[in-house]
KOLPA-867554 format. One line per 3 residues: number of its first residue (from 0); their letters; for each residue x, y, z of C-alpha. Coordinates in pm, 1 decimal. Layout:
<recs>
NUM) a) X/Y/Z ~ ...
</recs>
This chain:
<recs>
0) xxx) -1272.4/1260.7/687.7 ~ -894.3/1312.4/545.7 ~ -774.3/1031.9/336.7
3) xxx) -600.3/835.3/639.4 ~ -711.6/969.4/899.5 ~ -765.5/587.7/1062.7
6) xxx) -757.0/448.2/1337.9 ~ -429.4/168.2/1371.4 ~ -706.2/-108.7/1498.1
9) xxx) -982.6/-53.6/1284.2 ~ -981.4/-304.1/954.9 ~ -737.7/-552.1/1092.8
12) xxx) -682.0/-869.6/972.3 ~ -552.9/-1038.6/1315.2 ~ -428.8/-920.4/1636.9
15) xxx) -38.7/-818.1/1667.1 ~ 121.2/-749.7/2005.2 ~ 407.1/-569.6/2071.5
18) xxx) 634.8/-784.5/2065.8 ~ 646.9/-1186.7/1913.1 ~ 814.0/-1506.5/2020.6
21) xxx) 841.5/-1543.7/1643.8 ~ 1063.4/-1215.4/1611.6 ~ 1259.3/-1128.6/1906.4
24) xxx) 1329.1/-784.8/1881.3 ~ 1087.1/-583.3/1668.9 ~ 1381.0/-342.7/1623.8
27) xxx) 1640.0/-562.2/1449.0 ~ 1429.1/-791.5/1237.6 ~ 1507.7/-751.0/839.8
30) xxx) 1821.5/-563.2/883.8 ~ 2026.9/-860.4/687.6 ~ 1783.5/-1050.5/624.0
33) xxx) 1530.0/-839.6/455.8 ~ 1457.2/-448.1/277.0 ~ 1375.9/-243.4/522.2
36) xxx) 1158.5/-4.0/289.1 ~ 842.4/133.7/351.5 ~ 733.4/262.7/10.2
39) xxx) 414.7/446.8/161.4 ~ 459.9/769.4/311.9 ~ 304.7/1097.2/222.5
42) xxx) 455.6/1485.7/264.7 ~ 309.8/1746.0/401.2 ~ 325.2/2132.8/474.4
45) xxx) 439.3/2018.2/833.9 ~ 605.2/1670.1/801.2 ~ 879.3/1734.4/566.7
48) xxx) 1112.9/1521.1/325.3 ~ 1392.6/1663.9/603.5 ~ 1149.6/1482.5/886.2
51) xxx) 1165.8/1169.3/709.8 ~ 1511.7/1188.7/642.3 ~ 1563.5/1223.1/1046.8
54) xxx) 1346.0/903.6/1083.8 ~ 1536.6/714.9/836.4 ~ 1883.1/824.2/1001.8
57) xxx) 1699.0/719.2/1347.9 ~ 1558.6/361.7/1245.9 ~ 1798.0/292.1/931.8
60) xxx) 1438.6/274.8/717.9 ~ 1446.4/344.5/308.5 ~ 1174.8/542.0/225.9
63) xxx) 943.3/569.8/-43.2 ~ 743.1/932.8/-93.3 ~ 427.2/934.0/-265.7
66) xxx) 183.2/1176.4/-374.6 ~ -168.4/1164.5/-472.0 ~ -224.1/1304.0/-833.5
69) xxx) -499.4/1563.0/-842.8 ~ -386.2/1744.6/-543.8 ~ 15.4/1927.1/-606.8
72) xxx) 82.7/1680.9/-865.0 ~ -185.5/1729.1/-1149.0 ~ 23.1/1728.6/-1509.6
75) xxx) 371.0/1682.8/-1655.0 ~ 496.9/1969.0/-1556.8 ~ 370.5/1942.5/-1201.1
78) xxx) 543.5/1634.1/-1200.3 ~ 856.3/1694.6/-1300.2 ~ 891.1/1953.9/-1022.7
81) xxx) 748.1/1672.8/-796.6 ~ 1045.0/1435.3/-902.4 ~ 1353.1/1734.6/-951.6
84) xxx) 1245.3/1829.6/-564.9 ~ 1277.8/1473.2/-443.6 ~ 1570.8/1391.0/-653.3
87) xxx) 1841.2/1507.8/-399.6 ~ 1724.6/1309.5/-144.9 ~ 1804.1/972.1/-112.7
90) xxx) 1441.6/829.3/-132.1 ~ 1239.9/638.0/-399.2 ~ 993.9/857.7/-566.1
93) xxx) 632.7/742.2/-629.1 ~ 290.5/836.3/-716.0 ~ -34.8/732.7/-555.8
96) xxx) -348.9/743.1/-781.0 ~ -721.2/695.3/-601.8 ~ -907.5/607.7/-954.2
99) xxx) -881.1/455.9/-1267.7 ~ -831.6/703.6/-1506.2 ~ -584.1/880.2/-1340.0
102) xxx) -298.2/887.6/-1649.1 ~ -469.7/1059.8/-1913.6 ~ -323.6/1393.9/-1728.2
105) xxx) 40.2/1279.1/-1770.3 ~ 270.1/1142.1/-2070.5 ~ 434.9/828.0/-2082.4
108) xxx) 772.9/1003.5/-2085.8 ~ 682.5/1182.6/-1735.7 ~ 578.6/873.8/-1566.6
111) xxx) 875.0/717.9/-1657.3 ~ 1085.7/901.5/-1448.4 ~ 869.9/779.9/-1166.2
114) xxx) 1058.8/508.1/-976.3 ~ 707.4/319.7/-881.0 ~ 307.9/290.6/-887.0
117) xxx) 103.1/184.3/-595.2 ~ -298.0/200.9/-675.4 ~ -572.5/98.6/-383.7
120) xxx) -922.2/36.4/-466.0 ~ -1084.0/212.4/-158.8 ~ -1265.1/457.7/-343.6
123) xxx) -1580.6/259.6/-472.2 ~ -1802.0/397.6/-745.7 ~ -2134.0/274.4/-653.9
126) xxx) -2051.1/99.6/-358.5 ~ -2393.7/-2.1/-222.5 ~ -2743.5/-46.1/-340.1
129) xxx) -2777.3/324.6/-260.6 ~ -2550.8/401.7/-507.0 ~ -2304.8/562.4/-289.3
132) xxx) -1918.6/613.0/-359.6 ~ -1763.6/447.0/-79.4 ~ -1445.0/600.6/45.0
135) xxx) -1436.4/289.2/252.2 ~ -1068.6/385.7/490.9 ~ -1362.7/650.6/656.5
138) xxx) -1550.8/478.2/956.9 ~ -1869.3/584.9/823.9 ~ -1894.8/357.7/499.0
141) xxx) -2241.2/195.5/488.8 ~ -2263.4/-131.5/377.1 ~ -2550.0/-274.4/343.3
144) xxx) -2512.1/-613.0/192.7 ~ -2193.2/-734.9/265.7 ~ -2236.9/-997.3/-26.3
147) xxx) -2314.6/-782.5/-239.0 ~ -2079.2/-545.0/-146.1 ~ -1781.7/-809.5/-160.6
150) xxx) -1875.6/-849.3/-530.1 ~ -1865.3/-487.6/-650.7 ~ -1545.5/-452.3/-440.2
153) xxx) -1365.5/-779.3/-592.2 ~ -1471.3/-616.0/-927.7 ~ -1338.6/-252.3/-857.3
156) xxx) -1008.6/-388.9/-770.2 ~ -1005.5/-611.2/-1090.9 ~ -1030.3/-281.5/-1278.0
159) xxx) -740.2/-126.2/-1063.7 ~ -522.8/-441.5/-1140.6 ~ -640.7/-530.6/-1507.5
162) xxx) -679.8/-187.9/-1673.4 ~ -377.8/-14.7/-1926.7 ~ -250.4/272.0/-1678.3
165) xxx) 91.6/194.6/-1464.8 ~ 88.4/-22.1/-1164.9 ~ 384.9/-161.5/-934.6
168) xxx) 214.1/-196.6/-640.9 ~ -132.5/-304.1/-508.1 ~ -190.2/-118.2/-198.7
171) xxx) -415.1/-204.4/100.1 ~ -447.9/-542.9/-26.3 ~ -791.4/-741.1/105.8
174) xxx) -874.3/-421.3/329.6 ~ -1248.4/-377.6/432.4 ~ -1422.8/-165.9/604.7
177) xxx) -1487.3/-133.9/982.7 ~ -1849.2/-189.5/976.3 ~ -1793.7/-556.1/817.3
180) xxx) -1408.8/-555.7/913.6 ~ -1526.1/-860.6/1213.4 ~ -1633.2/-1112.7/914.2
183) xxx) -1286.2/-1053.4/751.1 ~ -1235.9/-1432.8/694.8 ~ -1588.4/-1525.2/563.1
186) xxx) -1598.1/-1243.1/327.5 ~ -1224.7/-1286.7/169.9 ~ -1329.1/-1604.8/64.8
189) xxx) -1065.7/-1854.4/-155.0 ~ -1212.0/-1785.0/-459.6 ~ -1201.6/-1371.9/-434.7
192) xxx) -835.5/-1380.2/-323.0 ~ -751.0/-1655.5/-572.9 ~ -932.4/-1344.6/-795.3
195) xxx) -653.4/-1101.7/-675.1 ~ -398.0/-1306.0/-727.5 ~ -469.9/-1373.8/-1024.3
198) xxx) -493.9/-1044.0/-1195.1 ~ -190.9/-950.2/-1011.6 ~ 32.4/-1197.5/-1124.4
201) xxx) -37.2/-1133.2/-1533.4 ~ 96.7/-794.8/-1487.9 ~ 351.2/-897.6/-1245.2
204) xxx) 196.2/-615.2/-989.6 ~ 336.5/-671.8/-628.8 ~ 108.7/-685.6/-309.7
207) xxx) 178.0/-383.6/-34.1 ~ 165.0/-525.2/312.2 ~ -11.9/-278.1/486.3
210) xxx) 140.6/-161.7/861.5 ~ -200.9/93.6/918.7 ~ -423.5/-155.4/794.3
213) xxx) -244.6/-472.1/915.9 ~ -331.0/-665.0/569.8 ~ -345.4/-851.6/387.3
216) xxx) -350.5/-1180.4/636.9 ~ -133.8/-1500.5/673.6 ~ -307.1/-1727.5/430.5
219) xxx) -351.9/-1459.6/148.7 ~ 26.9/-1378.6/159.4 ~ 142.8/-1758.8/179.4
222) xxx) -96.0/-1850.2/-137.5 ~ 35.0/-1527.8/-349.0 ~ 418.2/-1607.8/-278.1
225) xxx) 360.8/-1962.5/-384.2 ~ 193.7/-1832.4/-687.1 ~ 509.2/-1593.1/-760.2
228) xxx) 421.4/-1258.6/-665.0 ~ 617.5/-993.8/-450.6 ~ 533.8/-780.3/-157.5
231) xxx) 597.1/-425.4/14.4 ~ 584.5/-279.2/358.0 ~ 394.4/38.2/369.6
234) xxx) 273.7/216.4/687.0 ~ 94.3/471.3/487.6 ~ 135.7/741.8/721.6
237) xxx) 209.6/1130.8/677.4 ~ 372.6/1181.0/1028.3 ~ 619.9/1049.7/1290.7
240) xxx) 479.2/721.5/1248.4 ~ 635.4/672.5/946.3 ~ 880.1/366.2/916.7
243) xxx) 706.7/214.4/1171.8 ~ 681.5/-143.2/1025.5 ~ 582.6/-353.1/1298.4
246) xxx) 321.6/-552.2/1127.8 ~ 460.6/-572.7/813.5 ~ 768.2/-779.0/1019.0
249) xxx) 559.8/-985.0/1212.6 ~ 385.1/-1096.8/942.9 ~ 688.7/-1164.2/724.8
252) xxx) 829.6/-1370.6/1007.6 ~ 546.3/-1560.2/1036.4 ~ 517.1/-1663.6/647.4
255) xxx) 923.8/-1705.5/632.6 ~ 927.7/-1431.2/359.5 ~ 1290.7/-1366.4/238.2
258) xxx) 1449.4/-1110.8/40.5 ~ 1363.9/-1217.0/-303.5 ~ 992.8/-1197.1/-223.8
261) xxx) 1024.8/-834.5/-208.5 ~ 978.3/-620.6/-505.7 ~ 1213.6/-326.5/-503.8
264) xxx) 1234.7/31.1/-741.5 ~ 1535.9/-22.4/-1013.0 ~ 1694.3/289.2/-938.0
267) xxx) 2008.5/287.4/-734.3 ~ 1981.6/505.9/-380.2 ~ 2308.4/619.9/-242.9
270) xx) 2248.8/690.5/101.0 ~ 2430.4/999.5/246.5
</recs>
């Protein structure tokens, strides 16, 4: 199965409705109070930088594009033409690696010109005692031992957050996969998110909320902002769904977020 090809219920934290006595209008929450920016949308042959630049005109959403090295994006000078394509559009420009491991293609220099980072750990080495590599976003990931699975994940998103290569952004933060996605709060116990957090906060990485996913969940977001770390919205999404943030501002609502708890790219966008 495509990278993302997922299902908006499968994985989720908690149920969302449509619409919140917390929020109001869906529509108009964050426009003062909070970015708007969903740093987690993808390009493709059919949905164009010009589509997203319709949806953000439509919705008043800042984008972030990113692509997945390996694919177009595979060296420096891949990259550059990557960045000088984006550059005239008023969007933040970011990469999206699947593995550690992923830098040794690319010079310090080139990823410097790259406003951001955001890194998942959803593709497991090993992932079960069959020795599988779990792409675990696909509805078919076995897991066996959901114990035992919980430990090699913890430890495969250590080595995401703790390793040399670049990192802004931990993306779909505390997902798991369908088949054990109903004991979400057994398995994401204290300890393993105090894990996260952890590791996050000595390299001053922020966590993405997830729109797709809906994660991470009330308690894991409250614990990290008291601990001092920042957040994104990201719907992940490669089509007219993009910008659509609903999640990401019910949640925020609900924990009282406010703009400082946000992390956003240096670089200064001038919208047209």
């Amino acid at each position: 199965m495509e990278r993302r090809t997922f299902i908006k219920n499968a994985g989720i934290a908690g149920g969302l409705m449509a619409a919140s006595p917390l929020l109001g209008n869906l529509n108009t929450f964050t426009e003062d109070a909070l970015p708007l920016v969903d740093l987690h949308v993808h390009t493709t042959n059919n949905f164009t930088i010009n589509n997203i630049m319709d949806i953000g005109k439509k919705t008043n959403v800042q984008f972030g594009i990113v692509e997945n090295p390996g694919n177009r994006v595979n060296n420096d000078a891949s990259l550059k033409d990557y960045i000088e394509k984006l550059r005239p559009y008023p969007v933040y420009i970011g990469l999206q690696p699947m593995s550690p491991g992923w830098s040794k293609n690319f010079s310090p220099e080139a990823l410097s010109q790259l406003d951001y980072i955001i890194m998942d750990a959803q593709t497991i080495p090993m992932g079960n005692t069959y020795g599988e590599t779990l792409r675990i976003w696909n509805f078919d990931t076995y897991v066996d031992d959901p114990d035992k699975f919980m430990e090699i994940y913890v430890t495969h998103c250590l080595e995401v957050l703790n390793n040399n290569e670049p990192i802004n952004i931990f993306g779909w933060t505390l997902f798991l996969p369908v088949c054990i996605a109903r004991d979400y709060y057994t398995l994401w116990t204290k300890e393993r998110m105090q894990q996260i957090i952890s590791a996050a906060k000595k390299r001053n990485i922020a966590f993405e909320i997830n729109d797709l996913a809906r994660t991470p969940h009330e308690e894991f977001i409250n614990i990290a902002r008291g601990q001092g770390l920042k957040f994104t919205f990201g719907s992940d999404t490669r089509d007219q769904k993009a910008g659509r943030l609903d999640y990401c501002k019910y949640i925020a609502a609900k924990c009282n977020l406010k703009k400082e708890d946000f992390f956003i790219p240096k670089r200064i966008i001038k919208k047209g």
